[in-house]
C-alpha positions as CSV (number, residue, x, y, z in Angstrom):
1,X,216.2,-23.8,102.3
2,X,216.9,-23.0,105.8
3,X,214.0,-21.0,105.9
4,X,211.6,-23.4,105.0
5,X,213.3,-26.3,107.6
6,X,212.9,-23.6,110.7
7,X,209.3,-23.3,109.3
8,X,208.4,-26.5,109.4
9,X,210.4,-27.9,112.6
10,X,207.9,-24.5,114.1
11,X,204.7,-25.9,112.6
12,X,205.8,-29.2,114.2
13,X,206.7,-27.3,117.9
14,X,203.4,-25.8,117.6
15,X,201.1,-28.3,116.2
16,X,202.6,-30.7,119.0
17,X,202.0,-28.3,121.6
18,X,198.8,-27.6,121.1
19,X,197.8,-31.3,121.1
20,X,199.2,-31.7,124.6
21,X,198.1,-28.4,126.0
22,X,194.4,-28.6,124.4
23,X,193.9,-32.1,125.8
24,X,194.9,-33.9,122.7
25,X,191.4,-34.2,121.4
26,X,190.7,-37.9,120.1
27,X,188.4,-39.6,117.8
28,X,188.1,-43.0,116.2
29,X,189.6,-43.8,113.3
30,X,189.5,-47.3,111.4
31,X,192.7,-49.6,110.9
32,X,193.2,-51.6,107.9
33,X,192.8,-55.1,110.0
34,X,189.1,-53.9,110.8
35,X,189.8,-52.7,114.4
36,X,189.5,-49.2,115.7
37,X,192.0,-47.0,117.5
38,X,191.8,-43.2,118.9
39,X,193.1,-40.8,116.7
40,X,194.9,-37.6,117.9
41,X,193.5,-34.4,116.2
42,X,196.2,-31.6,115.7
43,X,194.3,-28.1,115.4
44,X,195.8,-25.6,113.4
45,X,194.9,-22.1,113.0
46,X,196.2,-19.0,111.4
47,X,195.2,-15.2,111.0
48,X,195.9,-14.9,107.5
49,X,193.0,-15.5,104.6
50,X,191.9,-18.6,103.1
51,X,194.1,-17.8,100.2
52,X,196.8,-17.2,101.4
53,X,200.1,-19.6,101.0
54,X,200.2,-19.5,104.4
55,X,196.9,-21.3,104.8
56,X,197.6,-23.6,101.7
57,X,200.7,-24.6,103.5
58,X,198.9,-25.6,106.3
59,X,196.1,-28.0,104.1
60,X,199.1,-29.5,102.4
61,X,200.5,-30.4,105.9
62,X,196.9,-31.6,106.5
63,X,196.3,-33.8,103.9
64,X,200.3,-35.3,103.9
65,X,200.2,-36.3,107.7
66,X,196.3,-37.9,107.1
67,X,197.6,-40.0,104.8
68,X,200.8,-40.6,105.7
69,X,199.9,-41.8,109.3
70,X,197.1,-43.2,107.7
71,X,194.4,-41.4,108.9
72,X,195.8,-41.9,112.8
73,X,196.8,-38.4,113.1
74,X,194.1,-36.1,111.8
75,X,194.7,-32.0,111.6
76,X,192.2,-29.3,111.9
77,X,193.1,-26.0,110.1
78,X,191.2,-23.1,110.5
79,X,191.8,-19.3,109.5
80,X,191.1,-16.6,112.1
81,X,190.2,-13.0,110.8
82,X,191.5,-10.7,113.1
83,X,189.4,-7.2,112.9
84,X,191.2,-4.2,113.5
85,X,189.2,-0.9,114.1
């Protein structure tokens, strides 16, 4: 149980970071009283394969903190071969 909290309190270190390093990329996303406000885009990236539960883990993160923050917060992931010779 520990494991997984130092996981995800990492995921959140990192996913923060990234957003204020990178820039904080923003689009537009709709609120429910019609209006629209920027969103913050959280890119996430790892070197292990699509199916991997590593990358799985990361698309479950995705789709909880889209809906959650109702689409306010959107995340990126991406998986990143690495080639070794």
């Amino acid at each position: 149980m520990k494991r997984i909290i130092g996981m995800v309190l990492v995921l959140c270190f990192l996913f923060t970071g990234a957003s204020v390093f990178a820039g904080g990329s923003r689009e537009k996303a709709s609120t429910s009283a019609g209006g629209t406000v920027k969103a913050v885009v959280l890119k996430g990236a790892t070197n292990n394969p699509k199916s991997s539960g590593h990358y799985k883990g990361l698309e479950i993160f995705k789709k909880l903190v889209e809906e959650r923050t109702e689409w306010a917060v959107l995340v990126e992931v991406d998986s990143v071969a690495v080639l070794c010779d």
